[in-house]
DRENMARTOR-844315 format. One record per residue: x, y, z of N, C-alpha, C in turn; residue in one letter. Coordinates in nm, 4 decimals, decimal comma, padded with zeros to 6 digits, m for minus. Example, Ala and Ser with C-alpha at 12.3 -4.5 7.8 and 13.67 -1.06 7.14 Angstrom:
2
n.x  n.y  n.z  ca.x  ca.y  ca.z  c.x  c.y  c.z  r
01,3190  m00,5690  00,7800  01,2300  m00,4500  00,7800  01,3200  m00,3300  00,7800  A
01,2850  m00,2250  00,7080  01,3670  m00,1060  00,7140  01,2900  00,0030  00,7870  S
//
This chain:
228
n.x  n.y  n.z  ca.x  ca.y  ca.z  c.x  c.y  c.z  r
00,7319  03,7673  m00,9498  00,8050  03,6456  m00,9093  00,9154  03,6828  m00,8097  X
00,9180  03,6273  m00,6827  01,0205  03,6141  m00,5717  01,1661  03,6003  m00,6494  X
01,2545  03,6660  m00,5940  01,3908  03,6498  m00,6240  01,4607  03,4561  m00,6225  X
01,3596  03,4253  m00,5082  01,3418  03,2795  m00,4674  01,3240  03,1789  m00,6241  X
01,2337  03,2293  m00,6541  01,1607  03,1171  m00,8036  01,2458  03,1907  m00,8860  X
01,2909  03,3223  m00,8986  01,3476  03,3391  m00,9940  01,5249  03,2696  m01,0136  X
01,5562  03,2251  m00,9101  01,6659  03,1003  m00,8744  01,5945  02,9638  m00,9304  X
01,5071  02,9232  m00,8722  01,4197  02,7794  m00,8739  01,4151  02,7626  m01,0215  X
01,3702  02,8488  m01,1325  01,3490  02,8309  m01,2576  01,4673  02,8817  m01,3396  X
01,5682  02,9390  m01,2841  01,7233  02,9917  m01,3427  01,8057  02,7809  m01,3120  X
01,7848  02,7540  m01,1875  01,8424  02,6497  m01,2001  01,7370  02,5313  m01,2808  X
01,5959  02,4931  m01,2905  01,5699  02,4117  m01,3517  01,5593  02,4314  m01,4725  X
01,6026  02,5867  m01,5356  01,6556  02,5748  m01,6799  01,8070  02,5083  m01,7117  X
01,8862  02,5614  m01,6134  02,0089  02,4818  m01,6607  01,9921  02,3142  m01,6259  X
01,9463  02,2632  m01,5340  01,9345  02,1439  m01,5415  01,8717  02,0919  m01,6539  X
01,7301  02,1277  m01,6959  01,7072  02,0779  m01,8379  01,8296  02,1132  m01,9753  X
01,8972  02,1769  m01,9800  02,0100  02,1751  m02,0880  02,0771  02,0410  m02,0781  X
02,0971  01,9773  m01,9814  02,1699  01,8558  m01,9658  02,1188  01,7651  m02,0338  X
01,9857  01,7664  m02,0901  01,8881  01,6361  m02,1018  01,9469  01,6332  m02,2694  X
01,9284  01,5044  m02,3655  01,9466  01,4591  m02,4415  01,8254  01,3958  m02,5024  X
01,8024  01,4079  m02,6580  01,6597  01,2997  m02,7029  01,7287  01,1577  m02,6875  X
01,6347  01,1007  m02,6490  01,6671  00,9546  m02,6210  01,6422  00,8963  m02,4717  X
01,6802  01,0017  m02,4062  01,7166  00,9441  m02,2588  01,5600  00,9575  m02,2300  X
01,5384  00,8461  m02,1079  01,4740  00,8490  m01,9924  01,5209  00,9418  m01,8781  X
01,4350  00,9686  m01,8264  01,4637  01,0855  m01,7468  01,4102  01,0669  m01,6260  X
01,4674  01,0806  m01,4893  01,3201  01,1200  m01,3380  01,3363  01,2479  m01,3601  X
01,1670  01,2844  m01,3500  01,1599  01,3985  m01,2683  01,1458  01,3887  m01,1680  X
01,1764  01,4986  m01,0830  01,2007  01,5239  m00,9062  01,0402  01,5843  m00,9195  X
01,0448  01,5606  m00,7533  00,9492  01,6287  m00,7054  00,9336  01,7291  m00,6139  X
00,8242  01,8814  m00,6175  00,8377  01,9591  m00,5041  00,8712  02,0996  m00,6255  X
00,8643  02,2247  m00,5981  00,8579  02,3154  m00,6208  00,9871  02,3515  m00,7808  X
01,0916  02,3481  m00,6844  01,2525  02,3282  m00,8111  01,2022  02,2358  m00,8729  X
01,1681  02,1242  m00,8787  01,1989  02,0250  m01,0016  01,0697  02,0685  m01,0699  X
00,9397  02,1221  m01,0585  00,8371  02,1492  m01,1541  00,9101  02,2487  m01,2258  X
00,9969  02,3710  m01,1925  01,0638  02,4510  m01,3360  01,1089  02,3779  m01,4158  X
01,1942  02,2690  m01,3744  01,2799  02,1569  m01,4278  01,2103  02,0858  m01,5451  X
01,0683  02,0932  m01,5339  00,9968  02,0196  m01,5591  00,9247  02,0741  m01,6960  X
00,8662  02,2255  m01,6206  00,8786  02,3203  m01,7497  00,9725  02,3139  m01,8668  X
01,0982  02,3953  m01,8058  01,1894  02,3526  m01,8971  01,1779  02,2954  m01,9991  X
01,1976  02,1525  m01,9447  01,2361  02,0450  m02,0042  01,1127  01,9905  m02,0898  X
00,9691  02,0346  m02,0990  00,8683  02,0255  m02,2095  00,8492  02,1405  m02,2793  X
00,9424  02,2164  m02,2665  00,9709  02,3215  m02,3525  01,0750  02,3524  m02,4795  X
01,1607  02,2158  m02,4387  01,2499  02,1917  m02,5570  01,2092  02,0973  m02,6273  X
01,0938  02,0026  m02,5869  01,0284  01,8961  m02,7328  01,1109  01,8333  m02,7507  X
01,1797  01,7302  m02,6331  01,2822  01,6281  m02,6863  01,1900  01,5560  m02,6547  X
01,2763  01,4367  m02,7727  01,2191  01,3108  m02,7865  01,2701  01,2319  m02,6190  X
01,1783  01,2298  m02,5351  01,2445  01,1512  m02,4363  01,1490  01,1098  m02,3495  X
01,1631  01,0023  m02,2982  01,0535  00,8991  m02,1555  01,0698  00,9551  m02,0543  X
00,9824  01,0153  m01,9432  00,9748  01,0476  m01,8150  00,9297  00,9441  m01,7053  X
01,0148  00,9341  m01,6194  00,9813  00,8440  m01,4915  00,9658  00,9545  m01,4028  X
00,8486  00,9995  m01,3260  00,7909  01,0859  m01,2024  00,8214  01,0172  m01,0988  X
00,8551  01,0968  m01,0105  00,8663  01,0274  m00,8637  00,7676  01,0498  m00,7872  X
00,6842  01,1582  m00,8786  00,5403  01,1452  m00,7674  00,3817  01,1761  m00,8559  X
00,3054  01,1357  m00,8073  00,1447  01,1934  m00,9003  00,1453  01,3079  m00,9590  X
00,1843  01,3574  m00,8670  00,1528  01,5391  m00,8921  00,2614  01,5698  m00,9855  X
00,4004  01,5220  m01,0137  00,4620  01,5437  m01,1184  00,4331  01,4935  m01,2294  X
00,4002  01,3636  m01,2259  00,3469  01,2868  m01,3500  00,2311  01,3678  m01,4162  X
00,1403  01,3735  m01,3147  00,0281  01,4767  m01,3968  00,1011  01,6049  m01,4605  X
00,1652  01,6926  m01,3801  00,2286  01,7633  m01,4431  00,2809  01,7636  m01,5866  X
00,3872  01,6633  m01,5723  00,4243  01,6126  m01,7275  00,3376  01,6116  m01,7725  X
00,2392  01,5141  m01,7678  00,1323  01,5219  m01,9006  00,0674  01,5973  m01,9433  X
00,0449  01,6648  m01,8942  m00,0433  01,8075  m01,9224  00,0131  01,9088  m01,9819  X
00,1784  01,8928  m02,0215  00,2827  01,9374  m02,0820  00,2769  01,8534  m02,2181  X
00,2376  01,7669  m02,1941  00,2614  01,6631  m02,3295  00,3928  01,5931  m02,3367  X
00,4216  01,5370  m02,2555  00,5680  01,4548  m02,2363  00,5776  01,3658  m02,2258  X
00,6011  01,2577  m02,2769  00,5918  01,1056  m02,2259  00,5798  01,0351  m02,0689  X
00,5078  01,0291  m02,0280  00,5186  00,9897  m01,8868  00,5049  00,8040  m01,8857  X
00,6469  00,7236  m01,8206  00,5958  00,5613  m01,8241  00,6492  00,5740  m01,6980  X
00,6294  00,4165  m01,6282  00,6585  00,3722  m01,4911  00,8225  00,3119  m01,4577  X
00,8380  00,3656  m01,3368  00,9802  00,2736  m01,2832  00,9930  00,1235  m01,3502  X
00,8900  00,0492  m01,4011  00,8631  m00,0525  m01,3804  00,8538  m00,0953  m01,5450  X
00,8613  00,0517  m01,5942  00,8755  00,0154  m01,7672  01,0076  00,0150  m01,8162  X
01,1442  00,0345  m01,7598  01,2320  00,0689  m01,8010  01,3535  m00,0401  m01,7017  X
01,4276  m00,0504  m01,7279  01,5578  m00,1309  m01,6515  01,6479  m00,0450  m01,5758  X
01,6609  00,0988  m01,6483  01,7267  00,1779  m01,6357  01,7142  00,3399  m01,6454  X
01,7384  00,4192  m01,5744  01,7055  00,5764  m01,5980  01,8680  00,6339  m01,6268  X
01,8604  00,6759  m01,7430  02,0013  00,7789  m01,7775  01,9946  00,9031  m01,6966  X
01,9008  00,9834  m01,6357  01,9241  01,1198  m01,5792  01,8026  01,1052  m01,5298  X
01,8349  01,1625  m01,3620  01,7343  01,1863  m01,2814  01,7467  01,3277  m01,2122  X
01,6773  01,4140  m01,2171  01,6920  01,5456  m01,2111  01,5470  01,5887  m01,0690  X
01,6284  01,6122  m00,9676  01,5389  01,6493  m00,8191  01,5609  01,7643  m00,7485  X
01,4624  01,8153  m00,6661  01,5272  01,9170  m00,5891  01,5699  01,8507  m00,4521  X
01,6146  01,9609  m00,3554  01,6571  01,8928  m00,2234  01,6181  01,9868  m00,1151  X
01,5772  01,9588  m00,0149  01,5583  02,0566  00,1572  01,6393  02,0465  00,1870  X
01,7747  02,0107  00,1537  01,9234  02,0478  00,1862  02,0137  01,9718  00,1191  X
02,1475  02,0710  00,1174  02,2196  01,9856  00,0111  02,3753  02,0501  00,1245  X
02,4591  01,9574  00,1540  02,5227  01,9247  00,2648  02,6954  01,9120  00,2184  X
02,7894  01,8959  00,2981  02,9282  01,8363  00,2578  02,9227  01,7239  00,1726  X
03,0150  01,6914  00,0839  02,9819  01,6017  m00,0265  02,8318  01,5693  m00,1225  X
02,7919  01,6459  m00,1083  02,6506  01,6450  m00,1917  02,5558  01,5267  m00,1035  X
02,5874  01,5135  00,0734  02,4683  01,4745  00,1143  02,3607  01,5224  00,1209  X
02,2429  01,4489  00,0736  02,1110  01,5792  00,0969  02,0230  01,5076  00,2056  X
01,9215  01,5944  00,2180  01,8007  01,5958  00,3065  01,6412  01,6260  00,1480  X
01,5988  01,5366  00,1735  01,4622  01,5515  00,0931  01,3661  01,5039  00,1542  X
01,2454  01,5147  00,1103  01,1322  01,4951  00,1446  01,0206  01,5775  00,2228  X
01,0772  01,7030  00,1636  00,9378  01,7753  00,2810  00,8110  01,7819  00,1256  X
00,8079  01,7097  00,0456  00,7266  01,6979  m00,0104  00,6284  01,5911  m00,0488  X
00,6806  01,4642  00,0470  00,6319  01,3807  00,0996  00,6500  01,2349  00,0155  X
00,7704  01,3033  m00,0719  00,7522  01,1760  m00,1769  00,9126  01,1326  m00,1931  X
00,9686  01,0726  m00,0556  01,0826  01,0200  m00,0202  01,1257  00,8980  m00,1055  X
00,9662  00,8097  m00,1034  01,0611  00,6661  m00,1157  01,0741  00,6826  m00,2477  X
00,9552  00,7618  m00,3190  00,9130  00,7122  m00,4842  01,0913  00,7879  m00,4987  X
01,0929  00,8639  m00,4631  01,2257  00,9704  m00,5512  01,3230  00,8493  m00,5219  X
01,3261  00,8176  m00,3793  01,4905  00,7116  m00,3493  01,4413  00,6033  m00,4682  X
01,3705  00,5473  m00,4996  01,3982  00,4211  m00,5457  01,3949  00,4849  m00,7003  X
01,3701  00,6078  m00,7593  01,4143  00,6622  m00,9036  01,5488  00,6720  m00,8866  X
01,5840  00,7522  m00,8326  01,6941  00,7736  m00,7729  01,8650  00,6966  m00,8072  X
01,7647  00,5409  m00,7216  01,8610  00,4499  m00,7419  01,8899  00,3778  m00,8475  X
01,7775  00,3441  m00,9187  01,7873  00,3257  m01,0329  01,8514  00,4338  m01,1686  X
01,8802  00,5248  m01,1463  01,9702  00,6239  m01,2543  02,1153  00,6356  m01,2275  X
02,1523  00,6260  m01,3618  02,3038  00,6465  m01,3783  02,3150  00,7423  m01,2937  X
02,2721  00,8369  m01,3663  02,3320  00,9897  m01,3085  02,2256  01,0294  m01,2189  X
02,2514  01,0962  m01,1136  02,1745  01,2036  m01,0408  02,1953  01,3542  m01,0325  X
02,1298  01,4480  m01,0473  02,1678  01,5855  m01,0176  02,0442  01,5894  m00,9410  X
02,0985  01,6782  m00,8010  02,0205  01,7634  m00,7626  02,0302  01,8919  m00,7684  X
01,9327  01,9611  m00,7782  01,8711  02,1287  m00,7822  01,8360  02,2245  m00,6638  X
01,8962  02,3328  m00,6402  01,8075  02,3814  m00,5854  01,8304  02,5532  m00,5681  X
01,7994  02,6221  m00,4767  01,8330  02,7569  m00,4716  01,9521  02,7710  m00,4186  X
01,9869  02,8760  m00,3697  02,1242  02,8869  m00,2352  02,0777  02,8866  m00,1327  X
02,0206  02,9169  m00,0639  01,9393  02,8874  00,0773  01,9389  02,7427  00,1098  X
01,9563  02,6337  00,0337  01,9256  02,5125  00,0510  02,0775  02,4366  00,0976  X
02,1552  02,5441  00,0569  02,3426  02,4939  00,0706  02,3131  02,4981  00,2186  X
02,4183  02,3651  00,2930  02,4151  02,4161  00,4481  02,5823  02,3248  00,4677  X
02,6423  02,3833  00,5726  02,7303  02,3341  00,6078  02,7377  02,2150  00,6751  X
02,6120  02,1495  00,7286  02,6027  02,0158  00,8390  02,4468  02,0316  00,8121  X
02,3439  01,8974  00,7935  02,2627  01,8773  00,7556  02,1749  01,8678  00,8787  X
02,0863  01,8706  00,8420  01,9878  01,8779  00,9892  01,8821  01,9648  01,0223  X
01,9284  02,1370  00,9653  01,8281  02,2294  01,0468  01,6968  02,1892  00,9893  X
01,6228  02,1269  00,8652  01,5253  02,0666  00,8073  01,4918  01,9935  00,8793  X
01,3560  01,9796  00,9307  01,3576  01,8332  00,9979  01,3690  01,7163  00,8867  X
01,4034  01,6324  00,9069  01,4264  01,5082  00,8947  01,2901  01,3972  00,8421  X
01,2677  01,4213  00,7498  01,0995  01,3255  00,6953  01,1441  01,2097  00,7225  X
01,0630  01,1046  00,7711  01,0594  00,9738  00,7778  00,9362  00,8733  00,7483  X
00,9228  00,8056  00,6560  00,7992  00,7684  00,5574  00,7483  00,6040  00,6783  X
00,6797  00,6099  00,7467  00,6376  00,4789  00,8104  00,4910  00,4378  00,7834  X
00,4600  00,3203  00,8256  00,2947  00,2720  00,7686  00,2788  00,2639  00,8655  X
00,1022  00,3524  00,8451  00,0218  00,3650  00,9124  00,0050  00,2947  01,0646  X
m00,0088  00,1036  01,0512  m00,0136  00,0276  01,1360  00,0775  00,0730  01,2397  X
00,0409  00,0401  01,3145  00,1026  00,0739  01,4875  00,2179  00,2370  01,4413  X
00,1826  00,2897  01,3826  00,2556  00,3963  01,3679  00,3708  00,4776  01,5017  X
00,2262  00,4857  01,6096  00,2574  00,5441  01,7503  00,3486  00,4385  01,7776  X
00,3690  00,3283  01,7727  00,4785  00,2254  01,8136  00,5949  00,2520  01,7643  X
00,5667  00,2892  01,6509  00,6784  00,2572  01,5611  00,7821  00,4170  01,5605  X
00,6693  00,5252  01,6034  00,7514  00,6842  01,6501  00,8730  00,6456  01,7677  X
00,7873  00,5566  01,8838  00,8542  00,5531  01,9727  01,0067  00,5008  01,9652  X
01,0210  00,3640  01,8520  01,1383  00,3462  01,8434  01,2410  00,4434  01,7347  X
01,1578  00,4666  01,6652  01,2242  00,6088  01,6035  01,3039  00,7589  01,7307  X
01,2225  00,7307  01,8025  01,2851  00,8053  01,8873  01,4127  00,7386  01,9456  X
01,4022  00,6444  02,0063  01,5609  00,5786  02,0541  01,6465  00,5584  01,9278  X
01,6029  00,5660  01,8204  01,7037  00,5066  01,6944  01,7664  00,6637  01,7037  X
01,7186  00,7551  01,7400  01,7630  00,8807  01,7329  01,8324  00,9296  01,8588  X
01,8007  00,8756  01,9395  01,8770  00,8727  02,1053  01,9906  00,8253  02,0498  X
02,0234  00,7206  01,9925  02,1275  00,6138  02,0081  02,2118  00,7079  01,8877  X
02,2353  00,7795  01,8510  02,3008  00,8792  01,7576  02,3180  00,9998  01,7948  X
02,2636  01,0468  01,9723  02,2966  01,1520  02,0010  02,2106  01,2541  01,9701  X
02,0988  01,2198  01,9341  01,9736  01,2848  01,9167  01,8715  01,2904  01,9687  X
01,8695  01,3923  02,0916  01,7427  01,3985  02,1890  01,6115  01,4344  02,1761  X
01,5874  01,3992  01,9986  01,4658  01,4690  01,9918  01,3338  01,3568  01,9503  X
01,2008  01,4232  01,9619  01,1222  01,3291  01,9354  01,0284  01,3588  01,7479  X
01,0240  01,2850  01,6800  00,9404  01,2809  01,5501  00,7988  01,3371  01,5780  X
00,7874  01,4319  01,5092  00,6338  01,4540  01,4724  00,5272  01,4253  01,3505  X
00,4198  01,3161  01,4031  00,3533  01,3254  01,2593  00,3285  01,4557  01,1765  X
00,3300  01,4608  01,0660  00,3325  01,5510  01,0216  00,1667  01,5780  00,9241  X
00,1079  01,6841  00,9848  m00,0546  01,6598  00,9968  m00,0795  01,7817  00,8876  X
m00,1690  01,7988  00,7881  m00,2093  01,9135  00,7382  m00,4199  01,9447  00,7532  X
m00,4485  02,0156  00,7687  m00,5825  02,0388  00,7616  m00,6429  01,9223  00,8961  X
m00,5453  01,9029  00,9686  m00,6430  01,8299  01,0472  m00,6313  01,6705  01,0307  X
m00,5639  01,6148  00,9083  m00,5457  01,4660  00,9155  m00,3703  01,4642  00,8853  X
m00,3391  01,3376  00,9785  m00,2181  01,2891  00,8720  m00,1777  01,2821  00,7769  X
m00,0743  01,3382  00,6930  m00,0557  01,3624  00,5593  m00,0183  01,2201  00,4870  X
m00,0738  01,1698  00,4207  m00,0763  01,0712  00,3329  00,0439  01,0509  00,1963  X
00,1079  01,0170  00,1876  00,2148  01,0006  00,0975  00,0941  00,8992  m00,0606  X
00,2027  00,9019  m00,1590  00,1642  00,8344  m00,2491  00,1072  00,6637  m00,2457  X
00,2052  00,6419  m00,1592  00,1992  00,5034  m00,1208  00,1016  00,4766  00,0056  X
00,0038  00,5704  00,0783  m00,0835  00,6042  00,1746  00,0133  00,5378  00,3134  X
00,1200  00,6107  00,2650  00,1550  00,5691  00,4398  00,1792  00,7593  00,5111  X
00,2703  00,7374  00,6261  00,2556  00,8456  00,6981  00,4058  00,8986  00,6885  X
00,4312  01,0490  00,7106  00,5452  01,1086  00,7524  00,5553  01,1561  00,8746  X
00,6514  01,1483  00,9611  00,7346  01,1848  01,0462  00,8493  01,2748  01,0393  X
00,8357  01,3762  01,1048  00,9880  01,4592  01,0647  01,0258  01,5191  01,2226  X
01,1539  01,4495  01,2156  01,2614  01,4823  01,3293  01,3350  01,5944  01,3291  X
01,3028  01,7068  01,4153  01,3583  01,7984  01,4250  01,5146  01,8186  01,4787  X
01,6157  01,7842  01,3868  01,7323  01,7145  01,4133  01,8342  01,8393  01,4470  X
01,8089  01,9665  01,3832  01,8807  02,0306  01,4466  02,0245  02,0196  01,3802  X
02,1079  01,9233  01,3986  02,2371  01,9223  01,3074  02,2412  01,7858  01,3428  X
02,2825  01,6881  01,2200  02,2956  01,5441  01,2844  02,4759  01,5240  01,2560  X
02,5114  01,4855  01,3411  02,6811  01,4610  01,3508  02,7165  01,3814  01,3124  X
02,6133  01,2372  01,2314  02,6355  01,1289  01,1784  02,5312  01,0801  01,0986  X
02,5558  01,1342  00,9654  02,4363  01,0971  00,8872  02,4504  00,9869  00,8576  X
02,5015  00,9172  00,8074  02,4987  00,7702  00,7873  02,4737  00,6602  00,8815  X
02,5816  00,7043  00,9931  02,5146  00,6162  01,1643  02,3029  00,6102  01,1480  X
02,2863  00,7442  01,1550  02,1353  00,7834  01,1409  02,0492  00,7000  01,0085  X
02,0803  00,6749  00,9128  02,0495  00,6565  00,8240  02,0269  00,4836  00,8009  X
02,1451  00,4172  00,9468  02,1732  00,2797  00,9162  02,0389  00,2143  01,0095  X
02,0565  00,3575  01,1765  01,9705  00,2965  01,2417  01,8203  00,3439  01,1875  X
01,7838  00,4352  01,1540  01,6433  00,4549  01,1194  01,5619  00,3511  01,0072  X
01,6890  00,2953  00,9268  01,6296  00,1444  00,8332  01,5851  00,0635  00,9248  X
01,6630  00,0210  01,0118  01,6961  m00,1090  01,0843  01,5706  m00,0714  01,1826  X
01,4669  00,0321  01,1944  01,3395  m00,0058  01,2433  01,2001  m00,0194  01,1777  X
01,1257  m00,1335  01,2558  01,0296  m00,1802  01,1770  00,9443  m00,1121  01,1716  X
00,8654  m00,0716  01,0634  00,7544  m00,0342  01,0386  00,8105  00,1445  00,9580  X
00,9285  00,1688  00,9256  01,0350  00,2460  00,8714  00,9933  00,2338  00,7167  X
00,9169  00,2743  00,6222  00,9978  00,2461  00,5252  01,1192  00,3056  00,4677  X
01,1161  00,4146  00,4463  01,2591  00,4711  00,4294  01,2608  00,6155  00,5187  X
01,3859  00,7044  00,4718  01,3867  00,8273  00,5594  01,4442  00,9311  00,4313  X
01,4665  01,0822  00,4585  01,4714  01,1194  00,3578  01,6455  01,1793  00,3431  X
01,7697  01,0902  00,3864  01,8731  01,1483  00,4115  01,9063  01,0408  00,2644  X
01,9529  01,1336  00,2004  02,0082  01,0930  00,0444  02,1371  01,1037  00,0379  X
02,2373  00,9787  00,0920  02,3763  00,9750  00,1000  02,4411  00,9143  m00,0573  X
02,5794  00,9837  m00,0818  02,6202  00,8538  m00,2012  02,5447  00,8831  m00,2777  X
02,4156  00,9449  m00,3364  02,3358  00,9229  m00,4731  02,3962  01,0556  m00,5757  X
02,3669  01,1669  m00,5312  02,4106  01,2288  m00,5882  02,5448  01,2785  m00,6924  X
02,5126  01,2750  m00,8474  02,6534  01,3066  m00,8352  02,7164  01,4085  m00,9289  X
02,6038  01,5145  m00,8648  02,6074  01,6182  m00,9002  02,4820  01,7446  m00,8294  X
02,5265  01,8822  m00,8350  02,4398  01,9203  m00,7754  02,4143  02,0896  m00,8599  X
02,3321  02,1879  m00,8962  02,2765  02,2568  m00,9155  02,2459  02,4253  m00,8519  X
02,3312  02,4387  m00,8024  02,3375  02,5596  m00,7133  02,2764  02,6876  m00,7603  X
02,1389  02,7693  m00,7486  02,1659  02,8802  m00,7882  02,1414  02,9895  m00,6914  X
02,2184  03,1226  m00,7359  02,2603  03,2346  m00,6622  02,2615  03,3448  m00,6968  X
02,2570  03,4935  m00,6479  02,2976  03,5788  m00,7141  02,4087  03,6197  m00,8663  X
02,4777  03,4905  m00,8199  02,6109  03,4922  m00,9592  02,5496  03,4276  m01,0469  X
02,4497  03,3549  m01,0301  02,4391  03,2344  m01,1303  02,4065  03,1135  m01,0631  X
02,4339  02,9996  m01,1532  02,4023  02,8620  m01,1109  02,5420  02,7969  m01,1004  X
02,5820  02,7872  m00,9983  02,7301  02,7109  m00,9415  02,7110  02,5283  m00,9377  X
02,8252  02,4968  m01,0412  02,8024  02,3283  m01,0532  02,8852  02,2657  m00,9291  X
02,8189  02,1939  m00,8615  02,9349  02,1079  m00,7506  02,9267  01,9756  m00,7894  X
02,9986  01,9139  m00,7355  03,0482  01,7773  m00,7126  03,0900  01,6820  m00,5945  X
03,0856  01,5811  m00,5549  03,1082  01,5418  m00,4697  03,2476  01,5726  m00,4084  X
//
């Protein structure tokens, strides 16, 4: 095991210590949150899982963990994710795992949020990740193009690339498409965040402002707790 996973599963053990029987829980999605995930069907609490994506849900179950829907619950007590960057004030960058919106809208729905991740993922100004952006299919190529000026208009000269594996467009849960903007450092995440909504055919993007409120650090020393 990489010094890498051996961080990834040092922090999604301490994140599962947080969990309680009773609570509903998200799991995150993407590499960190499957230790998380381990973990956390390794202590046999009594508790409901909301997945933010297939591949976690299956996961869970195959663990034997309760897995129900966003759509079964009113409310999530602890939502536990990893991040492709974790920024000044616990802004992050997610989604190079393609499952932006499902996580934002778990996300939003939980009291609490922690995100997870290694030290490599700490950055001083958010950006060197490209930038995932979840749009449908329909007029897609239309819809890059204004993605590109929504990114002009913030001081960002760059253009979105579909983001293709084996030869097709990569398909999200919801069968739409990703885009990721090679942003480089963005000087205004929120400016970015207001205009990339405000275009059509957008469904969301993967800059996670305000949610977090808490974060998971691990390192050579250990696992360092931050805060906003």
């Amino acid at each position: 095991m990489s010094s890498s996973d051996d961080q990834k599963r040092e922090v999604g053990e301490a994140a599962a210590a947080l969990v309680r029987s009773g609570m509903v829980v998200g799991l995150g999605t993407g590499s960190t949150a499957a230790w998380f995930v381990r973990a956390l069907a390794a202590r046999k609490l009594d508790v409901r899982c909301v997945p933010t994506s297939a591949a976690t849900g299956e996961l869970a179950a195959s663990l034997g963990m309760t897995v129900i829907a966003l759509d079964d619950v009113t409310e999530i007590d602890l939502t536990v994710d990893g991040a492709d960057e974790v920024g000044p004030g616990l802004a992050l960058i997610k989604g190079g795992g393609a499952a932006l919106l499902r996580e934002k809208l778990v996300w939003e729905a939980s009291k609490h949020c922690v995100a997870i991740a290694d030290g490599s993922k700490r950055v001083r100004r958010l950006g060197a990740f490209p930038l995932p952006i979840e749009v449908i299919p329909f007029g897609h190529l239309s819809t890059a193009l204004r993605i590109s000026d929504a990114l002009a208009a913030c001081d960002l000269a760059v253009a979105p690339r579909l983001r293709v594996r084996d030869g097709a467009a990569v398909l999200t849960d919801q069968r739409n498409y990703i885009y990721d903007a090679p942003c480089g450092a963005i000087p205004d995440p929120s400016q970015l965040a207001d205009a990339l909504k405000s275009v059509t055919g957008v469904v969301d993007h993967g800059l996670f402002l305000d949610l977090a409120d808490e974060a998971l650090i691990a390192g050579a020393a250990g696992v360092e707790r931050l805060t906003p």
